[in-house]
NUDREN-229945 format. One line per field, with one value per residue (C-alpha): residue in three letters; x, y, z. Coordinates in pm, 1 decimal. Example, Ala and Ser with C-alpha at 12.3 -4.5 7.8 and 13.67 -1.06 7.14 Angstrom:
// NUDREN-229945
code <- [ALA, SER]
c1 <- [1230.0, 1367.0]
c2 <- [-450.0, -106.0]
c3 <- [780.0, 714.0]
END
This chain:
// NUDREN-229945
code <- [UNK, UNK, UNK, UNK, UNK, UNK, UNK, UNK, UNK, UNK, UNK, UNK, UNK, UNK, UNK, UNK, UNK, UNK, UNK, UNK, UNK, UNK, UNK, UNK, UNK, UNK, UNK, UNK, UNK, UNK, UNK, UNK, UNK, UNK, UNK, UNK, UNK, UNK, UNK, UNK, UNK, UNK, UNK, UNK, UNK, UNK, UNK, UNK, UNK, UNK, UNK, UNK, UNK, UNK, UNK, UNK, UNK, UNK, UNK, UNK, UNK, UNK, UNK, UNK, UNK, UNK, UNK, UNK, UNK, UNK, UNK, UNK, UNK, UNK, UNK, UNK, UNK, UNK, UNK, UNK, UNK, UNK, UNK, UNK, UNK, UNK, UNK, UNK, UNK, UNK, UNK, UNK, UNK, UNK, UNK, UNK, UNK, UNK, UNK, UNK, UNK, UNK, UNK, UNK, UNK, UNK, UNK, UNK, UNK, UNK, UNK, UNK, UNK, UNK, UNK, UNK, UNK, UNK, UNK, UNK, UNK, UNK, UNK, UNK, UNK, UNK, UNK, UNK, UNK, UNK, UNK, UNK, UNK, UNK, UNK, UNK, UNK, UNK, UNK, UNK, UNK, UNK, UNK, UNK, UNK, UNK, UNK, UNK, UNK, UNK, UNK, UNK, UNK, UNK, UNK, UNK, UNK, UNK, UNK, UNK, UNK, UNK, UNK, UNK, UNK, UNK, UNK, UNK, UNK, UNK, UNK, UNK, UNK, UNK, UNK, UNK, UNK, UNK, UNK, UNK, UNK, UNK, UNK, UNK, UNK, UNK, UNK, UNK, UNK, UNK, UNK, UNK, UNK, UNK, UNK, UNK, UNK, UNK, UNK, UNK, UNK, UNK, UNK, UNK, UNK, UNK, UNK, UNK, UNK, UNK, UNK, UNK, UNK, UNK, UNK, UNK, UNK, UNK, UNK, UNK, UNK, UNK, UNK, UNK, UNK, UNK, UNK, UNK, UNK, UNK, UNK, UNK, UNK, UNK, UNK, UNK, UNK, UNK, UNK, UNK, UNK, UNK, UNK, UNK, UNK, UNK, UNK, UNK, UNK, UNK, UNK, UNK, UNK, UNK, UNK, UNK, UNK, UNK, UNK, UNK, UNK, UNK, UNK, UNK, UNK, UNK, UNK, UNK, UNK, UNK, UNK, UNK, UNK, UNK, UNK, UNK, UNK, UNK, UNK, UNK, UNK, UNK, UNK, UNK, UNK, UNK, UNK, UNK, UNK, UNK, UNK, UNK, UNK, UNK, UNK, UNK, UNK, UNK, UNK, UNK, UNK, UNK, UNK, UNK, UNK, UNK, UNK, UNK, UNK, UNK, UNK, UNK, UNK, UNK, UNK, UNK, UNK, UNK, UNK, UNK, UNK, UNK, UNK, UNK, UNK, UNK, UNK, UNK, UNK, UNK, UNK, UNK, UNK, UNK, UNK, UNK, UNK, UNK, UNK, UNK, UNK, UNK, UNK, UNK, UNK, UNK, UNK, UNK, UNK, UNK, UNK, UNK, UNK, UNK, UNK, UNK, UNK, UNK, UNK, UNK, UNK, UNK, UNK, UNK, UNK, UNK, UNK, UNK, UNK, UNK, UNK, UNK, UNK, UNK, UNK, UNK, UNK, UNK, UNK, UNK, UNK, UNK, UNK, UNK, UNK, UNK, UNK, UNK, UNK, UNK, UNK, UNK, UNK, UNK, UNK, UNK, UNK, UNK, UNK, UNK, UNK, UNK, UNK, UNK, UNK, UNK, UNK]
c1 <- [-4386.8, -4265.7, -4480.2, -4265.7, -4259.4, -4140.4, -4010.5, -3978.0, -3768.7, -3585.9, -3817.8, -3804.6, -3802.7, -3650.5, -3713.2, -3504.2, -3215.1, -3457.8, -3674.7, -3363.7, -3251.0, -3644.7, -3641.2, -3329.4, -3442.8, -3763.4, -3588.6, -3400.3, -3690.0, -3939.8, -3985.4, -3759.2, -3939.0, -4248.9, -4138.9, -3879.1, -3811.0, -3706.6, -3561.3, -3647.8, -3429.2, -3567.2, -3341.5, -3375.5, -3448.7, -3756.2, -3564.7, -3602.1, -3303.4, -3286.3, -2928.6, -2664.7, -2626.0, -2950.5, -3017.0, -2705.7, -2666.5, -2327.2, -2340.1, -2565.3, -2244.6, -2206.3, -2510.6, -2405.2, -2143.7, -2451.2, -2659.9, -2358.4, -2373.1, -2716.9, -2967.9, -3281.4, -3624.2, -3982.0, -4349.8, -4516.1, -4831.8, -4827.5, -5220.4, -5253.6, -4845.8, -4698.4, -4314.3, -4041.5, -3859.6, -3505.0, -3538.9, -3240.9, -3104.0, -3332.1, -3672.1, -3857.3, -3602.4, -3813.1, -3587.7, -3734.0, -3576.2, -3889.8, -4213.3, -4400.7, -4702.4, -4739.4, -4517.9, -4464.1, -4337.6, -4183.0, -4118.0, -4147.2, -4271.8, -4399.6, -4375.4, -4387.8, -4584.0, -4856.4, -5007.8, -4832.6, -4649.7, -4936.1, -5152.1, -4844.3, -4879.2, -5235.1, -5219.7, -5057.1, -5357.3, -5088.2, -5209.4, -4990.7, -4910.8, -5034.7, -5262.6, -5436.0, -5420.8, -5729.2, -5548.6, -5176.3, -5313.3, -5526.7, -5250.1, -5010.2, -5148.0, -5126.2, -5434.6, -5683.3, -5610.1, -5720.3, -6040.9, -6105.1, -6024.3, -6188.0, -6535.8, -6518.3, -6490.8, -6114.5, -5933.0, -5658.6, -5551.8, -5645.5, -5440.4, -5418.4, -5289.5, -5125.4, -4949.4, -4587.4, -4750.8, -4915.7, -4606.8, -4402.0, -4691.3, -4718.4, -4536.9, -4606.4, -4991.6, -4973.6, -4771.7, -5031.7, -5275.6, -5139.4, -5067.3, -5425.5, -5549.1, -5295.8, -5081.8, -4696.7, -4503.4, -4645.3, -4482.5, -4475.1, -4454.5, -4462.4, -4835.5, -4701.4, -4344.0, -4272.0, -3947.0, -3956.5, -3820.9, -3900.1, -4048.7, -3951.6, -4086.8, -4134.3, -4148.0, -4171.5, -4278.2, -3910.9, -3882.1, -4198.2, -4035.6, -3800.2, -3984.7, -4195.5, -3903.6, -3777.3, -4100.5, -4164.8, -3852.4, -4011.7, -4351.5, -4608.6, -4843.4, -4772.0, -4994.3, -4935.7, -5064.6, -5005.5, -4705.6, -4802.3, -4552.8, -4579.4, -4544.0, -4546.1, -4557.2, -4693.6, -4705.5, -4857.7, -4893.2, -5190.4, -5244.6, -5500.2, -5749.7, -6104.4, -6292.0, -6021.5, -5739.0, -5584.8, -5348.0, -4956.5, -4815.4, -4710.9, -4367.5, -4273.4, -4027.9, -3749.0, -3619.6, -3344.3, -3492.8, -3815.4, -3938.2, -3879.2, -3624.4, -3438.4, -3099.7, -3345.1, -3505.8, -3268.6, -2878.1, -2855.1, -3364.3, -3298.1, -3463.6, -3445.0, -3354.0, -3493.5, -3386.0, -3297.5, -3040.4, -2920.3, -3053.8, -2792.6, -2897.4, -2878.5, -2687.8, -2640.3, -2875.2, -3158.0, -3413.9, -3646.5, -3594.1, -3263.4, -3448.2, -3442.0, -3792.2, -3967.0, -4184.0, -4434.8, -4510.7, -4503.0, -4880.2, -5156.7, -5386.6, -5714.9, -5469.6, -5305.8, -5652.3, -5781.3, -5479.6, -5484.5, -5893.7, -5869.0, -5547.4, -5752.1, -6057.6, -5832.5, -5651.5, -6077.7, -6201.9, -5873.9, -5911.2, -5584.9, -5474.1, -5136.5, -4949.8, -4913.1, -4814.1, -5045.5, -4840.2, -5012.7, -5004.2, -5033.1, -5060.7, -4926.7, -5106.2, -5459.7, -5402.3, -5594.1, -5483.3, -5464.5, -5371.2, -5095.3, -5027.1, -5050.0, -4716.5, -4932.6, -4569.7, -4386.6, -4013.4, -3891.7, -4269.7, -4309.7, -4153.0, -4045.2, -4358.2, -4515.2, -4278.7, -4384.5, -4742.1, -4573.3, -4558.7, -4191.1, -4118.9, -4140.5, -4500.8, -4563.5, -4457.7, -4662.6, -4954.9, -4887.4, -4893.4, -5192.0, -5383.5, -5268.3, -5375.9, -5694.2, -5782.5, -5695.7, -5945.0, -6224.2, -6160.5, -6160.0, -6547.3, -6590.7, -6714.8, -6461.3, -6558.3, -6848.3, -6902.0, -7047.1, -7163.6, -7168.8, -6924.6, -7082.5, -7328.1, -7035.4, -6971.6, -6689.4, -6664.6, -6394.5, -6075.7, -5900.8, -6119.8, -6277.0, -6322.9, -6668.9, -6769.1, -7103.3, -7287.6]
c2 <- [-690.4, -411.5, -29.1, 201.4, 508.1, 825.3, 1067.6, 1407.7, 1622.2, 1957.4, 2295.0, 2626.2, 2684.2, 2801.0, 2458.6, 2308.3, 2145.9, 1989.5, 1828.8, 1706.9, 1546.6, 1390.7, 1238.2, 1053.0, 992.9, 840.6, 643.4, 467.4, 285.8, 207.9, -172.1, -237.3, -593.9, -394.6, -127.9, -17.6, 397.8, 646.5, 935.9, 1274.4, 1557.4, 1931.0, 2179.1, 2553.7, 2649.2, 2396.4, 2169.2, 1804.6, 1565.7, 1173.2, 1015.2, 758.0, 1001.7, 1166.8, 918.5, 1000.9, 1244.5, 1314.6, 1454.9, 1739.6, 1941.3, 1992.6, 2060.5, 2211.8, 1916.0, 1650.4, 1845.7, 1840.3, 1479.2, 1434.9, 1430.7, 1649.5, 1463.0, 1576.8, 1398.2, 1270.5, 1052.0, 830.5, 617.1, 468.6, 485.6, 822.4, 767.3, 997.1, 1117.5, 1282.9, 1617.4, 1753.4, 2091.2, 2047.9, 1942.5, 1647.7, 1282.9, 1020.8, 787.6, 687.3, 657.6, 481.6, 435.5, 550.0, 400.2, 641.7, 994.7, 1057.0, 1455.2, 1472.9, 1863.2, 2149.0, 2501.3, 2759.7, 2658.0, 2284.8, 2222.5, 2464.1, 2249.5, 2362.6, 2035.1, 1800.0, 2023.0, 1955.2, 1579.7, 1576.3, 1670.7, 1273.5, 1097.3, 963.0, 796.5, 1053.8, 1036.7, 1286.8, 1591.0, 1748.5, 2067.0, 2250.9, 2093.9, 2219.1, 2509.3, 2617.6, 2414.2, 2623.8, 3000.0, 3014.1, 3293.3, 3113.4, 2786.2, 3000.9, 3097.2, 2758.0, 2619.0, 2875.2, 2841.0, 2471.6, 2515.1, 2443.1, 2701.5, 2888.2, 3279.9, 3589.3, 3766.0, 4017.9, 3965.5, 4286.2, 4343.0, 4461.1, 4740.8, 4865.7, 4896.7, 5047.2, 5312.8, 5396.7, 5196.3, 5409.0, 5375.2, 5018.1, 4966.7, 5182.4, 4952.3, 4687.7, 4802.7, 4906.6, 4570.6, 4343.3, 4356.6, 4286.3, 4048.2, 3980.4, 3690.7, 3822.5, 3571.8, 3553.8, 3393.8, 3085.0, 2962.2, 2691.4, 2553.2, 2925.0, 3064.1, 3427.8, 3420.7, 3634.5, 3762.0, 4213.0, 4312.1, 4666.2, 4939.3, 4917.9, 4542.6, 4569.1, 4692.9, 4466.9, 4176.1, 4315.9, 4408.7, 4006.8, 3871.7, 4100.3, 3968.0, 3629.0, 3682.1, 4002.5, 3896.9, 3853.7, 3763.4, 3919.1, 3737.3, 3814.7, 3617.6, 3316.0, 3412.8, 3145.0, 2895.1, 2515.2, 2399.1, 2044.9, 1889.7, 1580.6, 1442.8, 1300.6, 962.9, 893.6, 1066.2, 1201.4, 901.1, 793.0, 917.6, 833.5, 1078.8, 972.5, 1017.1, 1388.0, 1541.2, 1898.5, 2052.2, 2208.5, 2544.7, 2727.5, 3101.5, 3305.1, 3086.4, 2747.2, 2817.1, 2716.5, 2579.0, 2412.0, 2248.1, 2091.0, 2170.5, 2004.2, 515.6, 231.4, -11.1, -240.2, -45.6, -84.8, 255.7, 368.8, 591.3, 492.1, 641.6, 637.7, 744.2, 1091.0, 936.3, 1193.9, 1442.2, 1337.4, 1660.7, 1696.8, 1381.2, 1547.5, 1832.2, 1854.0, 1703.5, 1517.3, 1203.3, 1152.3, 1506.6, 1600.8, 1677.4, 1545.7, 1266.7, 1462.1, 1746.7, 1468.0, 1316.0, 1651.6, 1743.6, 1421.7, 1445.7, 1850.6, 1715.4, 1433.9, 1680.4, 1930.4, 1689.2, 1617.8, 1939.2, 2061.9, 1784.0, 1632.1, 1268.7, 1105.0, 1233.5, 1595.2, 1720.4, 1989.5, 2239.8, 2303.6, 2570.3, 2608.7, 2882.5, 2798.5, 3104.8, 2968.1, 2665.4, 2708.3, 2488.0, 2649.6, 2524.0, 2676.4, 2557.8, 2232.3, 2113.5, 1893.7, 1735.0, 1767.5, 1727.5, 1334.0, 1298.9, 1299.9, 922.0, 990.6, 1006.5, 668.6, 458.1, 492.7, 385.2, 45.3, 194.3, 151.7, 417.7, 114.5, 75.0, 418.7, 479.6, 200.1, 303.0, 682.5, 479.4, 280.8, 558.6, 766.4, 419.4, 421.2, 773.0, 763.4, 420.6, 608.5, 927.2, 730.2, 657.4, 1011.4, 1248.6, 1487.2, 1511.9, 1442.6, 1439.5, 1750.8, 1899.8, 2245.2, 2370.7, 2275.4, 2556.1, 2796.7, 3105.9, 3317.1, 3663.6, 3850.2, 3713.8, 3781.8, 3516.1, 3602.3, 3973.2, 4006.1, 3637.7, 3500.7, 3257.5]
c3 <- [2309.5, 2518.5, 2544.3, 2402.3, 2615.1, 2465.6, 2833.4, 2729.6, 2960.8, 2954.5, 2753.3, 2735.8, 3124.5, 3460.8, 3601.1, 3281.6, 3406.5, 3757.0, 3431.2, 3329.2, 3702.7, 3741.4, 3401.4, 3407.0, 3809.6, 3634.0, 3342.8, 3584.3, 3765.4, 3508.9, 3465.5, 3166.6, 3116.1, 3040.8, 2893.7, 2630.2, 2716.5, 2434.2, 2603.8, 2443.5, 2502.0, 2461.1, 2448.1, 2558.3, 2193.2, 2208.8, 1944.0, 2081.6, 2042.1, 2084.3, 2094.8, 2263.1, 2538.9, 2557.6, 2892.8, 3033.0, 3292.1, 3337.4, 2933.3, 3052.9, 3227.3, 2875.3, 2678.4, 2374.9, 2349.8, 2377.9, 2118.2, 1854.8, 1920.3, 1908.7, 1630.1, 1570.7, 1582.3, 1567.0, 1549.1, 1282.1, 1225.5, 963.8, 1016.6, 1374.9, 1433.7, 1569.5, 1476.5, 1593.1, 1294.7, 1224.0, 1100.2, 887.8, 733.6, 469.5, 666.7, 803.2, 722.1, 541.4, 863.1, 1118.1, 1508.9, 1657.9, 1721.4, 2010.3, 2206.9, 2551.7, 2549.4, 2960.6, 2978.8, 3228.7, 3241.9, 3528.7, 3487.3, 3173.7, 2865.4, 2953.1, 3268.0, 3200.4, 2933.7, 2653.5, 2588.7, 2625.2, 2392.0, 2161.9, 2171.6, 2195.6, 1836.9, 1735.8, 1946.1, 2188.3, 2533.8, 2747.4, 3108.6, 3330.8, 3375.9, 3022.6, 2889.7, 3122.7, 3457.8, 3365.8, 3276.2, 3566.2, 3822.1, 3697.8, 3697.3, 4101.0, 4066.7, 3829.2, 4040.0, 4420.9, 4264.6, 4123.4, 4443.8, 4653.8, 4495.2, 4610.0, 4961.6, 4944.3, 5170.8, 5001.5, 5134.1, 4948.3, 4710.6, 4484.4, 4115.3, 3982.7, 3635.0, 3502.4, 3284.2, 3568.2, 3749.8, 3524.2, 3414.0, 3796.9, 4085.3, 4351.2, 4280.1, 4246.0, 4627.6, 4771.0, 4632.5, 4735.6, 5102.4, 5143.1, 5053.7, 5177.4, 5540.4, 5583.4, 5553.7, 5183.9, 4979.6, 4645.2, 4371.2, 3985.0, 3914.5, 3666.5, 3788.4, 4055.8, 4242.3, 4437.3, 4145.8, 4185.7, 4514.4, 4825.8, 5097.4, 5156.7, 5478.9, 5435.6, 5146.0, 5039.7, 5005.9, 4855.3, 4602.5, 4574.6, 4604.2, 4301.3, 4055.1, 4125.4, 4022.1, 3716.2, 3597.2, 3577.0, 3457.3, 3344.6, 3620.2, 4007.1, 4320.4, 4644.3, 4953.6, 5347.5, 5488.1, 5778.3, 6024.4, 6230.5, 5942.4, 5885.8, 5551.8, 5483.3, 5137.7, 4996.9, 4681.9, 4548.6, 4240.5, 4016.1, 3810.3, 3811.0, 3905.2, 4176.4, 4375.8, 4661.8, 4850.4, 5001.7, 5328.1, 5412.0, 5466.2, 5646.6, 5437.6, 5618.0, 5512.8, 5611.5, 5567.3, 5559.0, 5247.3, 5117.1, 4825.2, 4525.3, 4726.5, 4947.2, 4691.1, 4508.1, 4545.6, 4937.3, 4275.9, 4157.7, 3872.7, 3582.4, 3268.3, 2958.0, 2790.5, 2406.9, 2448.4, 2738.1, 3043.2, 3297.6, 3711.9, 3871.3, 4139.8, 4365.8, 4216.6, 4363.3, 4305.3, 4482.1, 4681.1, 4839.8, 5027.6, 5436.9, 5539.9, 5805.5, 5690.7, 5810.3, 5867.3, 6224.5, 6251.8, 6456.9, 6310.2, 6217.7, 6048.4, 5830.6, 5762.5, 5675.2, 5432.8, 5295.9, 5174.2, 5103.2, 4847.7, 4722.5, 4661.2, 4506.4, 4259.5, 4141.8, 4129.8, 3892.7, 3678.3, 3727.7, 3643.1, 3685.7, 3984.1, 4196.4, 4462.8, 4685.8, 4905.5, 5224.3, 5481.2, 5856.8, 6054.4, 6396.6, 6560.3, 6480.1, 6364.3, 6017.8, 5703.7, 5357.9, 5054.2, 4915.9, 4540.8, 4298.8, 4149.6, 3837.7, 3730.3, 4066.4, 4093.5, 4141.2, 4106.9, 4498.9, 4445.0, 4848.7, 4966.6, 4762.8, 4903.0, 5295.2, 5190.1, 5033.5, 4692.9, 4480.9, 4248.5, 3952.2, 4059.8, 4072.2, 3761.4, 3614.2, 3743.3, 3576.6, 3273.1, 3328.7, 3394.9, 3065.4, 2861.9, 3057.3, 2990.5, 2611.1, 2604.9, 2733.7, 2486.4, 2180.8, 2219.6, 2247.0, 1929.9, 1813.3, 1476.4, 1238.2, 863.7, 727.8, 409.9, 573.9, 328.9, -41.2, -17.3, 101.9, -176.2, -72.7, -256.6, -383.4, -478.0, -104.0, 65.1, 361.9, 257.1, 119.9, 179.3, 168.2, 312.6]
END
């Protein structure tokens, strides 16, 4: 019998429609005689749809058509099953779509990435692929991840998180604050968003300004760091879980500005299929699989031996399981190495840089799996809850409850 796999793609996010592209990417190269894959759609509302079409990416040039055409589902337990149900205009459906053994998100950025989706499905005691709620979380906020990273001897470059409210009470303050602390060229970026969405680089008080009015668009918090100006990025992605990991080759991005950004990302995989709803290849969107880049990275051996155990102790020390990618910095001027970010669901999911070290996306993928079935094994012999009679001797006073209560 084949493992049902529930891929969940799309959210509330900037990154929503490059979910979309690495989902349908993924569906197309799992091992369809292992597994059966139940595409899960989630729209921009957060409403999550399943459907003929919901695999198919030439329906997403037309969203709202392929939500009309598409029916609502949500969740439920029902004993040691987690079924996905239809929801109508009335509620929950007593109908049934399927039944679910693994849920793989498959999602990019704030209100998916960050955690918040897994905590959702953590609820239905679901084996699911990839890092857990502490990991997204911390990968995600760029500033909580630096000082988690920094207290483990993991380089990173100072910055300095600042606030919206702060810069709308007083912006002038705030840019002398920030110029007193940190040098030009600053990259300015919003502290919880990836795919360089928000991101630019000030090279002056004035652009300073600009920078900062771009990112507070994005998000109430924003780190400011000093700009490498004699930059080479390096990025390398990074399998497995607490116990073990094992890092890929490298690539070197190549950019066509001051920063890596959005265009360069993503607007420049085959397998056996074994999809409900009929999950149909990107073709020529390939995420970001289609970006400029040199692999291997064009980097001595001790600096790709170095990047490759600083990503490996990284992916550890943030709790991470599944696959990510670490972003890695080099300044040509001294040579130093500092990691720049985690991507903890990266786009494609760095497939292009498994398959130089003899790994096939299929396999890749499987192994995602394994290690989400392997996790949830070792969690059910953990104690999350005991039988109490805590609450017989509990007297609560007052007829508003918790008002006057007693214990």
């Amino acid at each position: 019998m084949k493992i049902k796999v529930a891929v969940l793609f799309g959210g509330k996010t900037t990154e929503h429609e490059i979910s979309i592209i690495s989902a349908i990417q993924a569906m197309g190269c799992i091992n369809g005689d292992k597994y059966q894959v139940i595409p899960v759609y989630i729209s921009k509302d957060n409403d999550m749809y399943v459907g003929e079409n919901i695999g198919n990416i030439e329906k997403y040039k037309n969203i709202p058509a392929l939500i009309k055409e598409s029916k609502k589902v949500t969740f439920v337990s029902e004993g040691n099953k987690v079924n996905i149900m239809y929801v109508s205009s009335k509620g929950f459906s007593k109908k049934v779509y399927d039944t679910v053994d693994v849920a793989f998100p498959i999602v990019h950025g704030t209100n998916a990435e960050d955690g918040t989706l897994f905590g959702y499905l953590k609820m239905f005691n679901l084996p699911i692929v990839g890092c857990d709620v502490t990991s997204s979380a911390v990968g995600m906020d760029k500033y909580v991840a630096k000082t988690v990273l920094k207290y483990n001897d993991i380089p990173v470059l100072d910055c300095l998180r600042v606030y919206s409210w702060d810069y709308n009470d007083d912006n002038e303050k705030m840019m002398d604050n920030i110029e007193a602390k940190v040098s030009y060229p600053m990259i300015v970026k919003p502290v919880n968003l990836g795919s360089s969405v928000g991101i630019s680089k000030a090279k002056d008080r004035d652009g300073l300004a600009t920078s900062l009015e771009l990112a507070f668009k994005f998000a109430d918090k924003v780190i400011v760091e000093r700009a490498i100006t004699n930059l080479k990025e390096i990025n390398c992605s990074v399998l497995g879980d607490e116990i073990h990991a094992e890092a890929s080759e490298c690539e070197e991005p190549v950019s066509h500005g001051d920063i890596l950004d959005y265009k360069d990302k993503y607007m420049g995989g085959n397998g056996k299929n074994g999809t409900k709803g009929g999950a149909k290849s990107a073709g020529g969107s390939k995420g970001m699989a289609s970006l400029a880049r040199k692999i291997p990275a064009d980097i001595s051996d001790d600096v790709r031996a170095y990047i490759r155990e600083m990503a490996v102790k990284a992916f550890k020390v943030l709790g991470c399981n599944g696959v990510s990618r670490i972003d890695f910095m080099i300044d040509k001027d001294t040579n130093e190495v500092f990691l720049n970010e985690i991507n903890t669901i990266p786009g494609s999911l760095s497939f292009y840089l498994w398959e130089p070290m003899g790994v096939p996306y299929h396999e890749l993928l499987d192994r995602m799996i394994m290690l989400a079935l392997k996790r949830n094994t070792r969690e059910e012999n953990l104690i999350f809850s005991f039988e109490t009679n805590v609450l017989e001797g509990v007297k609560l006073g007052g007829s508003t409850g918790a008002k006057g209560s007693k214990m």
